[in-house]
N, C-alpha and C positions, 0 to 999 in steps of 0.2 A: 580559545575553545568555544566552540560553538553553542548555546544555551538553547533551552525553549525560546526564548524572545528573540533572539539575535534570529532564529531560524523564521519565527515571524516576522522579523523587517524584513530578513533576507526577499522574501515570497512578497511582502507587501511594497516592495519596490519593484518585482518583477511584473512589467505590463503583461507581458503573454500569460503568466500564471492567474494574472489577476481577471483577465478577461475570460480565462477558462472559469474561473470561480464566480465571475458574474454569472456566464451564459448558463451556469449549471442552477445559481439562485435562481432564475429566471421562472425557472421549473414550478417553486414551490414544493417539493417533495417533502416529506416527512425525515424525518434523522438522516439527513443528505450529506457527505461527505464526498469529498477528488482525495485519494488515498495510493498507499503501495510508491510506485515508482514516481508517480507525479511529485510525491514528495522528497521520498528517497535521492532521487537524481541529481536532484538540487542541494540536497545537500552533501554529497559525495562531488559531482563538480564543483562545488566553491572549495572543498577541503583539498580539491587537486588544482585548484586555481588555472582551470580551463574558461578559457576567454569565451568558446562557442559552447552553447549547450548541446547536450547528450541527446540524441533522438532515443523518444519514447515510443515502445510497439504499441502500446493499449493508453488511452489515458480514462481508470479506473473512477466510475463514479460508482456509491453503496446510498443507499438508502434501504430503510424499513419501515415497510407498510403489510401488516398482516390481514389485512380486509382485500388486496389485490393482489394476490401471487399468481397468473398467468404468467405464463413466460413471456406471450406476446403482450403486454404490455410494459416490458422490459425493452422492447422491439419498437415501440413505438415512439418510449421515452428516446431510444438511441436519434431514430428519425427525428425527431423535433431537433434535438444536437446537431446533426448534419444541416438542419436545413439553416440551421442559424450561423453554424459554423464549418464548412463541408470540408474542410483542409485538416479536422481533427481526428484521430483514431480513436472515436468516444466506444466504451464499455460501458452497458450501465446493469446494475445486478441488482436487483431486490433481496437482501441479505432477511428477511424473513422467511424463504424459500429456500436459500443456498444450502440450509445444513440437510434439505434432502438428497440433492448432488451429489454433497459433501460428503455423505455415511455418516451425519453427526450429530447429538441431539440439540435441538432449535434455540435457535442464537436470542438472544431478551433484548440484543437493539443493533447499531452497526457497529457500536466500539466495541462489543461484545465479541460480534464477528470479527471485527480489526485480529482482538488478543488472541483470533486461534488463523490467522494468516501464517503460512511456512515459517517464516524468519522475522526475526525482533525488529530486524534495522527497514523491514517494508507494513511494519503492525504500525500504519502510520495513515492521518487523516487532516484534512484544512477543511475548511470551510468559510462563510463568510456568518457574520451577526444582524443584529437588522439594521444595523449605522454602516454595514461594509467594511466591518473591521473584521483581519484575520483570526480564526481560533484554531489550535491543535492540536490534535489529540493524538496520546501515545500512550496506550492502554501497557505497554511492557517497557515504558519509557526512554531515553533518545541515548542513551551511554552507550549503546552497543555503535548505535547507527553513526553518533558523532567521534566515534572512536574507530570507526572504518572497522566495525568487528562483525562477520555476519554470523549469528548463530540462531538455532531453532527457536521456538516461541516453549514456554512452559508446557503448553497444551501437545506438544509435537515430540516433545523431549520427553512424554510423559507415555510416549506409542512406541514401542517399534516398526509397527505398519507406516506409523505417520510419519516416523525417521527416513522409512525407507522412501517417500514422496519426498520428505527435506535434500537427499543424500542427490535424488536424479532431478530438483529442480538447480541445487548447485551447478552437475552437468550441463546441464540445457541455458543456464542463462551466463555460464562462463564470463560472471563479472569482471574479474580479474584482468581479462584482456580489455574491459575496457576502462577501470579503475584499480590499477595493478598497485595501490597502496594500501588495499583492503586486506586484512587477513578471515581468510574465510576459515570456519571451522567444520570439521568435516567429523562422522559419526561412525565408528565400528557399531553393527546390531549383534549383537554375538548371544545365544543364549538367551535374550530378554535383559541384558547387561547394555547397557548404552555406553560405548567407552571414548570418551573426544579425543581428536588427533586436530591440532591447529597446522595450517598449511600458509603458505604466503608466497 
């Protein structure tokens, strides 16, 4: 079974991860985290013991900085990423702005932001230290995600508007076809009653 640590050698052995969490140190940003599927993925293919990695659509970078919330400076963080690295699908989000977007009242850092992401097993963060040693944060901790279990975060499970986002991101990212040893759990909204139905 997979632990916090083992998941950190896992990532600390990985060149490609590691040099993604250089490029991104690089920056300097404020509560800077590589999060969601960057981490996720990885650990869902070692537990399916997949030789190639998973291609990633986005690779999510959060920071929080409240003195700069333009958007284009979110835009510009991305560019600096391209030009250092132009083969990556960088994302980058200033999570002191996001709970505008969001409908939600204002996040107090990025792991803040992490614990109200859709699903437990993507409420997930690395980063590096100032020795380049890996850190990781799992503000709803790693049981769900190391247990191939995907279900809402507290904050989602606590809405039914927000269930209803949880219920059509399970549709659109149809894990399962590509790690079909997940059981995903899936949400009746009935009434203001949140009722689980588990699926596999």
């Amino acid at each position: 079974m997979l632990n916090e640590q083992k998941i950190i050698e896992l990532i600390s052995k990985d060149k490609w991860m590691m040099d993604i969490l250089m490029t991104v140190k690089s920056l300097d940003l404020p509560d800077w985290w590589v999060c969601a599927g960057f981490v996720r993925s990885k650990i869902w293919d070692t537990l399916h013991n997949y030789s190639k990695r998973t291609p990633i659509p986005d690779i999510d970078v959060i920071y929080f900085d409240p003195l700069k919330l333009d958007e284009a400076e979110e835009k510009t963080l991305e560019n600096k990423l391209k030009i250092q690295t132009p083969n990556i699908p960088w994302s980058v989000k200033n999570e002191a702005r996001m709970h505008i977007r969001n409908n939600m009242s204002p996040y107090t850092s990025s792991i803040d932001a992490m614990s109200k992401f859709p699903e437990t097993a993507t409420a997930l963060g690395v980063k590096l230290d100032e020795n380049n040693k890996v850190i990781l944060a799992a503000p709803c901790g790693i049981a769900d995600v190391v247990n191939l279990e995907v279900k809402p975060t507290p904050y989602f499970t606590n809405c039914p508007e927000r269930m209803g986002i949880y219920e059509t991101r399970l549709l659109q990212k149809n894990w399962q076809s590509i790690w079909p040893k997940i059981n995903v759990f899936q949400f009746q909204v009935l009434k203001q009653k949140i009722v689980p139905k588990k699926s596999k």
